[in-house]
Backbone as JSON Lines, residues from 0, in Angstrom:
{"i":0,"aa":"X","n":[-14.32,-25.16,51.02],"ca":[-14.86,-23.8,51.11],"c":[-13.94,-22.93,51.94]}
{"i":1,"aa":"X","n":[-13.43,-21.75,51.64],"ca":[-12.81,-20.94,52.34],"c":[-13.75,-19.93,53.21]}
{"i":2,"aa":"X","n":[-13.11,-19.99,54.52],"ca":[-13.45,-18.93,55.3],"c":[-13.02,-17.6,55.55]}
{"i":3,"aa":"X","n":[-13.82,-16.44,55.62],"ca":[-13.34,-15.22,55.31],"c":[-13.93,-14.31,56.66]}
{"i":4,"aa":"X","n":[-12.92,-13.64,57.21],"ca":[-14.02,-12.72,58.7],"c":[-14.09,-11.22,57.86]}
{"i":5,"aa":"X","n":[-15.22,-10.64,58.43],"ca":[-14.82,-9.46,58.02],"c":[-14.74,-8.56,59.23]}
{"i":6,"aa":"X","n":[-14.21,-6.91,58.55],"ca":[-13.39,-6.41,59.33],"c":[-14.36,-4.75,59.18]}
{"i":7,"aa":"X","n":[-14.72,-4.79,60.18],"ca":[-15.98,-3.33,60.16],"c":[-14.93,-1.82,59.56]}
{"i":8,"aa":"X","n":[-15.67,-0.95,59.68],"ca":[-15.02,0.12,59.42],"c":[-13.78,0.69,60.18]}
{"i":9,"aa":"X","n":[-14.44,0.39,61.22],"ca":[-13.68,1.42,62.55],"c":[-12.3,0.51,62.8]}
{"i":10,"aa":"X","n":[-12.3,-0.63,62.14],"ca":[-10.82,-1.54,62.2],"c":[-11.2,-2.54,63.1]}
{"i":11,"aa":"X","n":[-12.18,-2.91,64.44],"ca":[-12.94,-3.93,64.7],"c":[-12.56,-5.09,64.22]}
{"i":12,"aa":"X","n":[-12.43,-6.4,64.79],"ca":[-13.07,-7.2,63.79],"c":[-14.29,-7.84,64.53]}
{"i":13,"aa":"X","n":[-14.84,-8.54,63.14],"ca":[-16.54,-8.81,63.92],"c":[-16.46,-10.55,63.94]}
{"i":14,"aa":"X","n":[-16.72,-10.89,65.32],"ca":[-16.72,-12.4,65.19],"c":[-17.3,-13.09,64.6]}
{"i":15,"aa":"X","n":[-18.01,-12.43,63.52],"ca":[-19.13,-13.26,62.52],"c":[-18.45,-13.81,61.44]}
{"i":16,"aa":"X","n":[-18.1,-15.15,61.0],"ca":[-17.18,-15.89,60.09],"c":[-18.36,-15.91,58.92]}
{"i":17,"aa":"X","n":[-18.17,-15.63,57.68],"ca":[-18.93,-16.61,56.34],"c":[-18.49,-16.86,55.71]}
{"i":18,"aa":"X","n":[-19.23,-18.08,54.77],"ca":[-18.78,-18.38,53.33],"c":[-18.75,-17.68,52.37]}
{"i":19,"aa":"X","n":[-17.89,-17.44,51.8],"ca":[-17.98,-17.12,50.14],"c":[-18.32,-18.02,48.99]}
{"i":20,"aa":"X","n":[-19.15,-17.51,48.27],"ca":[-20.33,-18.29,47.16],"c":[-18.89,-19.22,46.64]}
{"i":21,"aa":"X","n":[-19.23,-20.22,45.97],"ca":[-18.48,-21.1,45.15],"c":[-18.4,-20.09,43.59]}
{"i":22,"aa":"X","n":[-19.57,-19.08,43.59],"ca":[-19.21,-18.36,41.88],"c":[-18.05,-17.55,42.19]}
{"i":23,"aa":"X","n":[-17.46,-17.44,43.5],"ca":[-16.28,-16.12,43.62],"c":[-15.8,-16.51,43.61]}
{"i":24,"aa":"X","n":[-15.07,-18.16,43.76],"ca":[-13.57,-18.95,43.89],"c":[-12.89,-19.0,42.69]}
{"i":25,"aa":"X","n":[-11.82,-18.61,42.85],"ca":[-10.83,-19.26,41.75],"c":[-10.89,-20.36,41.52]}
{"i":26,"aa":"X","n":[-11.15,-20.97,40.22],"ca":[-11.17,-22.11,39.99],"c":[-9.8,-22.51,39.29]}
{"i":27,"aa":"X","n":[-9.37,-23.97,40.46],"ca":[-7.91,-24.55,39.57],"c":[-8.04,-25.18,38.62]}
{"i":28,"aa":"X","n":[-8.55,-25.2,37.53],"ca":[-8.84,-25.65,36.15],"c":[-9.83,-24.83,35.98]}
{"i":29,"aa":"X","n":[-9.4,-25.0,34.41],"ca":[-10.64,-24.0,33.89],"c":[-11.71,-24.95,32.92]}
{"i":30,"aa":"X","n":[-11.78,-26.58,33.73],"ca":[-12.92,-27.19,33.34],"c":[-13.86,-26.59,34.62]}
{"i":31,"aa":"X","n":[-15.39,-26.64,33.9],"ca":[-16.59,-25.86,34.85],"c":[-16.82,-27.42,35.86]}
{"i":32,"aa":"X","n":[-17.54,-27.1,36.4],"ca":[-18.17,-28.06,37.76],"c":[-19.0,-29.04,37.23]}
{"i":33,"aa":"X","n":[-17.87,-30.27,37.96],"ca":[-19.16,-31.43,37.26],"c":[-20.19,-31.54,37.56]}
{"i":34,"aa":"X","n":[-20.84,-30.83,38.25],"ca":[-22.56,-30.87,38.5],"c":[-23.54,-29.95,36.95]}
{"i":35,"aa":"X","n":[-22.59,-29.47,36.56],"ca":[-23.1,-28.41,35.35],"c":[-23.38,-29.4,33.92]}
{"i":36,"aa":"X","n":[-22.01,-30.32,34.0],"ca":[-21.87,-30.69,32.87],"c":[-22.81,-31.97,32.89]}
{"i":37,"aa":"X","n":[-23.34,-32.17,31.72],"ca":[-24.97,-33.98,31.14],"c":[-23.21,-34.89,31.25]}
{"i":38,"aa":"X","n":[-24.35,-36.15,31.16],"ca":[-23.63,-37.05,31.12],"c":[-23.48,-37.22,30.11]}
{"i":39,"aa":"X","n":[-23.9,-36.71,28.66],"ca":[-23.5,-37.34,27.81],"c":[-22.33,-36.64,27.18]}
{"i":40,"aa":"X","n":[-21.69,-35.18,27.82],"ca":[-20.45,-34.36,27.49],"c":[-19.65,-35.47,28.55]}
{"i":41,"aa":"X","n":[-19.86,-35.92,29.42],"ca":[-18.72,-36.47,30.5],"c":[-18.46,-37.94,29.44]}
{"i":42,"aa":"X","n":[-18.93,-38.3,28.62],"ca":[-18.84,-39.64,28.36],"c":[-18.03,-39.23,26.79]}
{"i":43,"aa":"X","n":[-18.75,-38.05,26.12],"ca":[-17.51,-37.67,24.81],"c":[-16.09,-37.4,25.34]}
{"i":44,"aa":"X","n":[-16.32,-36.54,26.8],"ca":[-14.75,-35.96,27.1],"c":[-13.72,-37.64,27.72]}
{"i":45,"aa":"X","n":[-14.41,-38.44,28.0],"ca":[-13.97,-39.46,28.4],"c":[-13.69,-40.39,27.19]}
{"i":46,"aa":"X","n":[-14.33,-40.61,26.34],"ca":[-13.87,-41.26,25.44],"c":[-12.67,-40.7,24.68]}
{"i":47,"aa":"X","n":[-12.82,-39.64,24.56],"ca":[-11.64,-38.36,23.67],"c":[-10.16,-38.62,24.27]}
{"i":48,"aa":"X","n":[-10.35,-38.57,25.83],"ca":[-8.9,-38.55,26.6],"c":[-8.24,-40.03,26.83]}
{"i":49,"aa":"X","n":[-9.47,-41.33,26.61],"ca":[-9.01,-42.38,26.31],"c":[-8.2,-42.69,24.88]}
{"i":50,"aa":"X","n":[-8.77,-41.94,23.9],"ca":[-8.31,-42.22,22.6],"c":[-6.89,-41.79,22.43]}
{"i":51,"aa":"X","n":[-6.52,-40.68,23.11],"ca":[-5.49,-39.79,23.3],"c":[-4.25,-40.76,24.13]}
{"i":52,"aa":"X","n":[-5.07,-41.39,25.49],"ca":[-4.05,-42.21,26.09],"c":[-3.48,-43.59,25.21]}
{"i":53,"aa":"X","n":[-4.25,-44.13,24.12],"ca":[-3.99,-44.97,23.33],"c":[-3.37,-44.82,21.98]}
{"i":54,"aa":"X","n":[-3.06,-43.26,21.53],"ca":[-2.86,-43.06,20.33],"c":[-1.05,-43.97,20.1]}
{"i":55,"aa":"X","n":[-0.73,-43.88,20.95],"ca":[0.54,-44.65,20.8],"c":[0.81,-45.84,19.96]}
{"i":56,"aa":"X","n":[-0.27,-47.21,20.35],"ca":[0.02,-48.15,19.77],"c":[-0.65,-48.19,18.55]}
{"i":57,"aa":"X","n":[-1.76,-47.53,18.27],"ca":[-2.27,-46.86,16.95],"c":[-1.47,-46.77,16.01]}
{"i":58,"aa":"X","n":[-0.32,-45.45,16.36],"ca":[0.52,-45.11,15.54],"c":[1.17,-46.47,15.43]}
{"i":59,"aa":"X","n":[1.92,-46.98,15.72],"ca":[2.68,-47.86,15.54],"c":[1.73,-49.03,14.76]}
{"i":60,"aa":"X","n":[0.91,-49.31,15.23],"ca":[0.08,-50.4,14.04],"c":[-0.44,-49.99,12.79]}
{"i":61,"aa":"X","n":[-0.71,-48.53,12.49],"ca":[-1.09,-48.01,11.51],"c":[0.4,-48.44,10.88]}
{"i":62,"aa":"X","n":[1.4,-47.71,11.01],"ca":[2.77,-48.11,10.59],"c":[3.54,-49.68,9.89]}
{"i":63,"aa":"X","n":[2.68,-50.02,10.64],"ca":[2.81,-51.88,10.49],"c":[2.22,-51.94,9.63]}
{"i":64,"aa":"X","n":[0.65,-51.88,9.41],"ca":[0.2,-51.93,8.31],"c":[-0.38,-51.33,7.38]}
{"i":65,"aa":"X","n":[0.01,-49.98,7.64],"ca":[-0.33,-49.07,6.34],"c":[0.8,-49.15,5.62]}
{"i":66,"aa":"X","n":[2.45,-49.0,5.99],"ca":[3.6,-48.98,5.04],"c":[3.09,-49.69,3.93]}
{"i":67,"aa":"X","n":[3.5,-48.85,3.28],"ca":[3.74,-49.32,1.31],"c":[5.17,-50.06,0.85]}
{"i":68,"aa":"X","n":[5.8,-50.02,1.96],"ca":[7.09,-50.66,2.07],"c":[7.39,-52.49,2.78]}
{"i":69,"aa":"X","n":[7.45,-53.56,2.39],"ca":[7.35,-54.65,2.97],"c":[8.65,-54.59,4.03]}
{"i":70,"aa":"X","n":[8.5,-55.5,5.31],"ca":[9.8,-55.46,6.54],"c":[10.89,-55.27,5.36]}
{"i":71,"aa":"X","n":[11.37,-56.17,4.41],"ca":[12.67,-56.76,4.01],"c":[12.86,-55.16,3.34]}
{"i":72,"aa":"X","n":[12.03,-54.41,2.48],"ca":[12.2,-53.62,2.09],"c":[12.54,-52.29,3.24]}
{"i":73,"aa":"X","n":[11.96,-52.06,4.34],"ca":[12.34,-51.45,5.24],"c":[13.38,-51.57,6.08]}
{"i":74,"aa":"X","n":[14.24,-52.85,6.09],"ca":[15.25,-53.36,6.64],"c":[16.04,-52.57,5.76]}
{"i":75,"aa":"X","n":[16.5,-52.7,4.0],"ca":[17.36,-52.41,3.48],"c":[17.31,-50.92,2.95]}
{"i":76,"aa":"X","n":[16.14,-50.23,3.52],"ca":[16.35,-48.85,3.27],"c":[16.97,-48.3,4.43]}
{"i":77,"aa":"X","n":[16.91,-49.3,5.63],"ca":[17.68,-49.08,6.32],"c":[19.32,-48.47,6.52]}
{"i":78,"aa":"X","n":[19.47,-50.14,5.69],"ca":[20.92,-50.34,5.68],"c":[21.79,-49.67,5.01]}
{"i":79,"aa":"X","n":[20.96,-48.96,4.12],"ca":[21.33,-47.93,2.59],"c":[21.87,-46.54,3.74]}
{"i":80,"aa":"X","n":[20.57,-46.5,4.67],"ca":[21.1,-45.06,5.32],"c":[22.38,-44.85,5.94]}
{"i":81,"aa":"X","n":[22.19,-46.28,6.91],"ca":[23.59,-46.72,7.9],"c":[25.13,-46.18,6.83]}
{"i":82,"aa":"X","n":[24.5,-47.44,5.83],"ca":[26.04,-47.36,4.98],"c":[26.0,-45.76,4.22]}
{"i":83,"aa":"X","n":[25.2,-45.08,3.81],"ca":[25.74,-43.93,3.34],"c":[26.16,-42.6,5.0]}
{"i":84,"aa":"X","n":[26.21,-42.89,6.29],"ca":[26.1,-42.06,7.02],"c":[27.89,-42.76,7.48]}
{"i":85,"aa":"X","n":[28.12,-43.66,7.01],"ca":[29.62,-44.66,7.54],"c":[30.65,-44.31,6.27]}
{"i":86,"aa":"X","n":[30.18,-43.13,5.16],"ca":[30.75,-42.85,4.01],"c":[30.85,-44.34,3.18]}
{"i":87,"aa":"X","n":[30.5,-45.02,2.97],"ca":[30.41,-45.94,2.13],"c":[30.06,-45.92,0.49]}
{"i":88,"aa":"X","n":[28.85,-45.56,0.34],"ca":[27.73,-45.38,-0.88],"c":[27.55,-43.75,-0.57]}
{"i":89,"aa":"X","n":[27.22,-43.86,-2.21],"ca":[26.56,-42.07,-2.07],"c":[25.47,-42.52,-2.57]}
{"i":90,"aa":"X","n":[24.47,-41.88,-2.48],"ca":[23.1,-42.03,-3.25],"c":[22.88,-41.03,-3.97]}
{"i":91,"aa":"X","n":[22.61,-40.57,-5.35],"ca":[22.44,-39.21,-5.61],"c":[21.25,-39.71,-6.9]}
{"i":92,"aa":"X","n":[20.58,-38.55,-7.35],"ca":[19.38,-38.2,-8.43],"c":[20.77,-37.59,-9.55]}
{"i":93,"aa":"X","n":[19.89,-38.88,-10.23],"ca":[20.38,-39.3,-12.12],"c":[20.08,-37.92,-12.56]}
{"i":94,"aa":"X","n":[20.67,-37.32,-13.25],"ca":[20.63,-35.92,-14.44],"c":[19.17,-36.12,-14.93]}
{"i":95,"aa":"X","n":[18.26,-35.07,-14.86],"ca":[17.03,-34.59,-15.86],"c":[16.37,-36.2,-15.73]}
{"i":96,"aa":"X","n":[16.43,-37.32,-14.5],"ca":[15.85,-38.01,-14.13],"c":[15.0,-38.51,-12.98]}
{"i":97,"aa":"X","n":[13.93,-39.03,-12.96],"ca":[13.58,-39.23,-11.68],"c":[14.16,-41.05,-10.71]}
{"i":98,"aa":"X","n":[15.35,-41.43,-11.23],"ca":[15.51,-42.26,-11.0],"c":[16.96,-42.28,-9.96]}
{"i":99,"aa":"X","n":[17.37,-43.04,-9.0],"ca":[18.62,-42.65,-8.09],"c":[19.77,-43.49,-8.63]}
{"i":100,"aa":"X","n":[20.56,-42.8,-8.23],"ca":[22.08,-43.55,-8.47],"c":[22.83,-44.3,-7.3]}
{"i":101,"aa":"X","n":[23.14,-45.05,-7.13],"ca":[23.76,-45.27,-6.23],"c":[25.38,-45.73,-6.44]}
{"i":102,"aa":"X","n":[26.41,-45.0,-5.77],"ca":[27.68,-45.15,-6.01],"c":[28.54,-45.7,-4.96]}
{"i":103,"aa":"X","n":[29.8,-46.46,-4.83],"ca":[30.94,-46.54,-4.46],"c":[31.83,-44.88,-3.89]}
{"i":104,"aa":"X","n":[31.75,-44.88,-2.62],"ca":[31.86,-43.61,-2.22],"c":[33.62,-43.51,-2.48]}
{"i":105,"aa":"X","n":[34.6,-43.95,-2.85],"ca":[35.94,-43.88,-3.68],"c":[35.18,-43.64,-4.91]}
{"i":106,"aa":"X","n":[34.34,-44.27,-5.81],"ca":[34.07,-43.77,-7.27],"c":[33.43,-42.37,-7.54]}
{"i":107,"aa":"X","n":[32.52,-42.16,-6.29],"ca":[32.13,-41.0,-5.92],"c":[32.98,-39.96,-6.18]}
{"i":108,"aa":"X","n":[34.35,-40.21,-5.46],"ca":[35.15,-39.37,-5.05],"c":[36.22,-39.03,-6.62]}
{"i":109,"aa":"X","n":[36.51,-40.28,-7.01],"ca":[37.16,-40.12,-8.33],"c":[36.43,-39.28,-9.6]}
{"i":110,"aa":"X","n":[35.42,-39.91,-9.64],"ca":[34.11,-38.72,-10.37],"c":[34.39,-37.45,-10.22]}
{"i":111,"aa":"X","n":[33.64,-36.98,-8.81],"ca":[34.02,-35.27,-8.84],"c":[35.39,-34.58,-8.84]}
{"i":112,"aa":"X","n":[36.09,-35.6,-8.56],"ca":[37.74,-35.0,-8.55],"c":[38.2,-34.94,-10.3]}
{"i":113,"aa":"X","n":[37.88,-35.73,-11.03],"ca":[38.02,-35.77,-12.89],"c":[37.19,-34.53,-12.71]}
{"i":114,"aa":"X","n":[35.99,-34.36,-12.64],"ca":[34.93,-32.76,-13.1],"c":[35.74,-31.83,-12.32]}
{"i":115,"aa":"X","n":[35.86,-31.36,-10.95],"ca":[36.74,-30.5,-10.93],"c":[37.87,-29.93,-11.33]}
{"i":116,"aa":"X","n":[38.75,-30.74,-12.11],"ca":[39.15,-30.15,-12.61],"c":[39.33,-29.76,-14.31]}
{"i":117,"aa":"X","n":[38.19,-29.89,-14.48],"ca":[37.47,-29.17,-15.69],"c":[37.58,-27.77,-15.69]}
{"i":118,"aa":"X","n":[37.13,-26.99,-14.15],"ca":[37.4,-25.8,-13.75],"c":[38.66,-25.07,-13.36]}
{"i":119,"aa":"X","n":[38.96,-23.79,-13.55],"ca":[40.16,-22.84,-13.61],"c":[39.72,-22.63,-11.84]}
{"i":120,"aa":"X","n":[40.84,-22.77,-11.34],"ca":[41.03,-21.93,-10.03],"c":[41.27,-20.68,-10.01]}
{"i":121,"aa":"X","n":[40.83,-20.02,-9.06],"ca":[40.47,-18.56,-9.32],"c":[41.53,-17.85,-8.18]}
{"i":122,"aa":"X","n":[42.16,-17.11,-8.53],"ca":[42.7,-16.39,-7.74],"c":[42.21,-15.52,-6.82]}
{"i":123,"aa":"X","n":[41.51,-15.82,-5.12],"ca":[40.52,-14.88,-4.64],"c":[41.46,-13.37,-3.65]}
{"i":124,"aa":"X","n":[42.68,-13.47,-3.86],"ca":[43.55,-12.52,-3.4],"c":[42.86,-11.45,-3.76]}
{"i":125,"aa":"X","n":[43.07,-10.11,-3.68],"ca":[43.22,-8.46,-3.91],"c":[43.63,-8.35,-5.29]}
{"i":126,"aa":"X","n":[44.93,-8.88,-5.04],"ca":[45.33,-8.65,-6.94],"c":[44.9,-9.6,-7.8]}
{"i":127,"aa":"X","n":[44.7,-10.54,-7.59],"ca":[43.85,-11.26,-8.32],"c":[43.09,-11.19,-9.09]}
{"i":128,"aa":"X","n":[41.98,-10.8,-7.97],"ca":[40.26,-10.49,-8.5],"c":[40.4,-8.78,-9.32]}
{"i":129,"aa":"X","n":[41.57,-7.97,-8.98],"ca":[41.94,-6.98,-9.68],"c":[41.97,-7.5,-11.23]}
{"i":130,"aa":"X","n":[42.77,-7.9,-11.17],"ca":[43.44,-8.6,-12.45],"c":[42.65,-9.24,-13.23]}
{"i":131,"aa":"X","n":[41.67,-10.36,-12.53],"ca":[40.49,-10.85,-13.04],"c":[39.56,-9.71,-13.89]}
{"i":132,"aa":"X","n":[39.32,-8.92,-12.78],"ca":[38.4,-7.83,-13.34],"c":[38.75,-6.71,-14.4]}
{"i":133,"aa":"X","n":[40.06,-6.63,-14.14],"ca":[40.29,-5.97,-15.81],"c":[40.36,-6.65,-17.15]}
{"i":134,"aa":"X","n":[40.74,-7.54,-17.15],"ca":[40.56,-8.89,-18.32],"c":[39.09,-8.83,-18.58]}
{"i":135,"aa":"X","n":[38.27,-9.46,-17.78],"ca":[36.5,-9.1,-18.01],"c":[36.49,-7.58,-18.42]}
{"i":136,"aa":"X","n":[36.92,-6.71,-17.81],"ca":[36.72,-4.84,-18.76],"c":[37.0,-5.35,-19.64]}
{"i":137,"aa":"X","n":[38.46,-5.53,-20.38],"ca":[38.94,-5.09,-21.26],"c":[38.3,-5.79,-22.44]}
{"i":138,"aa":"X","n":[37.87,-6.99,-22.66],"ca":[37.42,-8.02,-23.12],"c":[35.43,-7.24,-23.37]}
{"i":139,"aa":"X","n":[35.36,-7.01,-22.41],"ca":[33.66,-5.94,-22.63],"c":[34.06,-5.09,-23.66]}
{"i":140,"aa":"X","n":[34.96,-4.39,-23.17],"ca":[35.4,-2.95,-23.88],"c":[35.53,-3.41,-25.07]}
{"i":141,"aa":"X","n":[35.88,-4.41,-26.1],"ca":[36.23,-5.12,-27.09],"c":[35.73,-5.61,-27.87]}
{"i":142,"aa":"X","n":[34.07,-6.31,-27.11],"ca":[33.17,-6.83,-27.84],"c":[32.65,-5.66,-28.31]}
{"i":143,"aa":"X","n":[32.25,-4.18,-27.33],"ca":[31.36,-3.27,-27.31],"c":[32.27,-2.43,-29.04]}
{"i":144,"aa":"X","n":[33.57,-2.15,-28.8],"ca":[34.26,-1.86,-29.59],"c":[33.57,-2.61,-31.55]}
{"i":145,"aa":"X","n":[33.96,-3.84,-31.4],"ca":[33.74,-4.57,-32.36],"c":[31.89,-4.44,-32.98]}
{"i":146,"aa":"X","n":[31.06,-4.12,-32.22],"ca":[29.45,-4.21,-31.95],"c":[29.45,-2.65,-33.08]}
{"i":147,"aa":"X","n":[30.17,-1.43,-32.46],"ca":[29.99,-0.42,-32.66],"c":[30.56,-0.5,-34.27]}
{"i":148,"aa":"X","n":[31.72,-1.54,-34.38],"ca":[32.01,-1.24,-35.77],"c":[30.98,-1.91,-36.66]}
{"i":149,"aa":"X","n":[30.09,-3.05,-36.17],"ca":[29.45,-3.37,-37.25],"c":[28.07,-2.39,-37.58]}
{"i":150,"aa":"X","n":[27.69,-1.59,-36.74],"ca":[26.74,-0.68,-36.64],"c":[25.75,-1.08,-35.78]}
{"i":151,"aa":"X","n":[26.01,-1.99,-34.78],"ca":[24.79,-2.63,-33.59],"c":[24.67,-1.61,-32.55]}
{"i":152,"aa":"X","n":[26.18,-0.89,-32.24],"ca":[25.98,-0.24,-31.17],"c":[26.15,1.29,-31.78]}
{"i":153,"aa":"X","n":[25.48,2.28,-31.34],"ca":[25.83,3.81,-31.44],"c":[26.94,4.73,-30.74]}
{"i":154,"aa":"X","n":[27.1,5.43,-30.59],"ca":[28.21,6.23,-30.38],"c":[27.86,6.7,-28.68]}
{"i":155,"aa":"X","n":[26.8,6.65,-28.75],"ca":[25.92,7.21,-27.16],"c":[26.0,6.05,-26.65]}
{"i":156,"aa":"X","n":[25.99,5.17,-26.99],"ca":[25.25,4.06,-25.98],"c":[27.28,3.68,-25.8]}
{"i":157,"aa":"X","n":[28.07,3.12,-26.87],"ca":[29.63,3.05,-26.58],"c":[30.45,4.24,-25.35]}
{"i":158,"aa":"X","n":[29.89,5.29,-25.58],"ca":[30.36,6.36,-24.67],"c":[30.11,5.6,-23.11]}
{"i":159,"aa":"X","n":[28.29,5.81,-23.04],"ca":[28.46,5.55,-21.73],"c":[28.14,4.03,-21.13]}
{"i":160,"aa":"X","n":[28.98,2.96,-21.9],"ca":[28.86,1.59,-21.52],"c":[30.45,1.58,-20.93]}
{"i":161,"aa":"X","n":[31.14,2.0,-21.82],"ca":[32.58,1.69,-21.91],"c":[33.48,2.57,-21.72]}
{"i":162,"aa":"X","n":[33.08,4.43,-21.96],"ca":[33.87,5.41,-21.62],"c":[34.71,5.87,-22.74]}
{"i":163,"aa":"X","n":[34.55,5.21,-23.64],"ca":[35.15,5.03,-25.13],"c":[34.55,5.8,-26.23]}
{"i":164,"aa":"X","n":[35.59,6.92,-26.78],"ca":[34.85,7.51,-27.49],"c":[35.25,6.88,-28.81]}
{"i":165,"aa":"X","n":[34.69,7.53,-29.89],"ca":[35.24,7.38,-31.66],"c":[34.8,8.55,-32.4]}
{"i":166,"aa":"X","n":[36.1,8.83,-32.54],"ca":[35.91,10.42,-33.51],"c":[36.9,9.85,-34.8]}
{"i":167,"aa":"X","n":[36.23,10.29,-35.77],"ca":[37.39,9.78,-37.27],"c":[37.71,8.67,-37.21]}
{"i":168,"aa":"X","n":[36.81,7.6,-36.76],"ca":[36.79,6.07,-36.63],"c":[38.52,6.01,-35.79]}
{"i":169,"aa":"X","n":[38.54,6.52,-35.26],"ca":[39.16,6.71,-34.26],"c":[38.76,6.85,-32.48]}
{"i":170,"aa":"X","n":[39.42,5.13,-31.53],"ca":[38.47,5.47,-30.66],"c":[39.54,5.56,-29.52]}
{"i":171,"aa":"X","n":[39.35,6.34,-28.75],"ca":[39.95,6.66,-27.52],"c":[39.18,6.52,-25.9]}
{"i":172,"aa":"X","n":[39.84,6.58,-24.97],"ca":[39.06,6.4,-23.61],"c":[38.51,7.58,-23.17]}
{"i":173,"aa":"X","n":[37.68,8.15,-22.67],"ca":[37.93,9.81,-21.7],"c":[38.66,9.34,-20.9]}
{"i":174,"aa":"X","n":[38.89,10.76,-20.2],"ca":[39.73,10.9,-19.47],"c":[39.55,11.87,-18.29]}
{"i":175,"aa":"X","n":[40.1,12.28,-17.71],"ca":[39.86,13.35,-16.46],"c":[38.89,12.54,-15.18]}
{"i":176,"aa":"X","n":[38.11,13.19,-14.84],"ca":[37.31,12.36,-13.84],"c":[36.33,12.0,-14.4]}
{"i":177,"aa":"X","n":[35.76,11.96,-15.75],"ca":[34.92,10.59,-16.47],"c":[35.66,9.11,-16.55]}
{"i":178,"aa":"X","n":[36.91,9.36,-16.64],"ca":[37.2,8.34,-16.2],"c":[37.08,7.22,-15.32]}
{"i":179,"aa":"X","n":[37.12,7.95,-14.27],"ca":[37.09,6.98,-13.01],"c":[35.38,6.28,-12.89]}
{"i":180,"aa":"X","n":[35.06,6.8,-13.41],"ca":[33.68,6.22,-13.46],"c":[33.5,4.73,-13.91]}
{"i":181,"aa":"X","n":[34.49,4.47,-15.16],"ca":[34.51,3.39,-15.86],"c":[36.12,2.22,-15.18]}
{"i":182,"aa":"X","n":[36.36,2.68,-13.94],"ca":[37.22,1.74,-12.81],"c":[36.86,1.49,-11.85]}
{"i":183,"aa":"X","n":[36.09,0.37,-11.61],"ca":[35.2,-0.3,-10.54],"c":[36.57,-0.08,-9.35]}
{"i":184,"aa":"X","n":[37.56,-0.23,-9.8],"ca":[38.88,-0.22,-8.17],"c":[38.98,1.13,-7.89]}
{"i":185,"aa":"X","n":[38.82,1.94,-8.41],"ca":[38.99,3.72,-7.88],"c":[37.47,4.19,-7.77]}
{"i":186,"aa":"X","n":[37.33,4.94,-6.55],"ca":[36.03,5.32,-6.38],"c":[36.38,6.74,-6.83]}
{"i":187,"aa":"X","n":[34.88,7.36,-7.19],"ca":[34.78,8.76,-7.7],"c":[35.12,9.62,-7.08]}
{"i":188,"aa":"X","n":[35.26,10.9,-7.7],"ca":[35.94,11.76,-6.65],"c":[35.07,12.57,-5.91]}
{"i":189,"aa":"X","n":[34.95,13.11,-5.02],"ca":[33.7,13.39,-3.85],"c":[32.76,14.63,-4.8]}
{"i":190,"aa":"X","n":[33.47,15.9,-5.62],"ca":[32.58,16.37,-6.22],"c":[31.68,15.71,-7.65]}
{"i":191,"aa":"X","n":[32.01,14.95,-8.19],"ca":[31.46,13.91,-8.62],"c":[30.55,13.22,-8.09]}
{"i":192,"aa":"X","n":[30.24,12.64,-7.13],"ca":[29.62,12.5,-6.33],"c":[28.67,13.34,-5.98]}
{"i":193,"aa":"X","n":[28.7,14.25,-5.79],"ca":[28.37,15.05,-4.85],"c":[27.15,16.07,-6.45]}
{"i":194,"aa":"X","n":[27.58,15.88,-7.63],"ca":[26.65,16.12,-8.43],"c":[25.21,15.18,-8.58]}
{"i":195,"aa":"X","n":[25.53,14.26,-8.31],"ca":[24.51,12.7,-8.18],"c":[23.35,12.85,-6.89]}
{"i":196,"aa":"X","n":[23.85,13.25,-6.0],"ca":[23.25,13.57,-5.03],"c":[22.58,14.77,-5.26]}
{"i":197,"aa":"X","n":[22.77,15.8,-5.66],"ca":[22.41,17.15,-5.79],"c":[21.09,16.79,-6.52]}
């Protein structure tokens, strides 16, 4: 119980000491007073914090014998991990199967090295991807060209896909600053722009 003096108006103090109620104390936990609580909450909260101090070997025996996996089988899923983390084995999922592969991590390696180079290396330079990207235009521009001659595409829709006109089955590019519209590497020119916004 803490003791408290009090202190009169006039600044005094008065030699009269009291207690303060136990309902005004701060309480260091915010469990209430065991005089409040039945015995039969003291005996759930006690069983609860026992179960809690034991959940340990629980887990571990549930483990023992709930696995769907036998020791020998848990030993060598083991060993599968070890050896694929030491580069040894790869493990990988069979194509459009639910079944695993397991490989020789050199055969591994010979595998994707034959498929890679199935693929074109790409030039990721400036001029490159320039270069790249006009081949893809020009090649658009070509199909769209060929589309328009069989009658798939119209004259409106060729204009503004490709920038390409056809007058007298005759087809030409625009030109001036419609142009630049249809060169992803040159940006527009600011009044151009500046109509889009408007």
């Amino acid at each position: 119980m803490a003791l408290h003096t009090l202190v009169c108006e006039s600044g005094d103090k008065n030699d009269t000491d009291f207690v303060l109620s136990k309902t005004l104390l701060i309480t260091k936990t915010s469990r209430p007073d065991s005089a409040k609580i039945d015995e039969e909450t003291k005996t759930y909260v006690e069983m609860f914090f026992s179960k809690l101090r034991d959940i340990k070997p629980l887990v571990l025996e549930a483990y023992q014998t709930n696995n769907n996996l036998s020791n020998e089988e848990r030993k060598s899923l083991s060993k599968l991990a070890k050896l694929t983390e030491e580069k040894k084995i790869v493990i990988c999922r069979a194509a459009r199967m639910v079944k695993i592969v397991i490989l020789h991590y050199e055969d591994y390696d010979a595998i994707m090295t034959k498929e890679l180079q199935q693929f074109e290396k790409l030039d990721v330079s400036v001029e490159g991807c320039d270069a790249y990207l006009e081949k893809l235009r020009k090649d658009c521009n070509n199909l769209m060209v060929k589309l328009h001659n069989l009658g798939a595409v119209n004259d409106e829709l060729l204009l503004h896909v490709t920038g390409i006109k056809c007058k007298s089955n005759s087809y030409r590019k625009v030109n001036g600053v419609l142009a630049k519209i249809f060169c992803c590497n040159t940006p527009p020119t600011p009044t151009r722009f500046s109509k889009h916004i408007s």
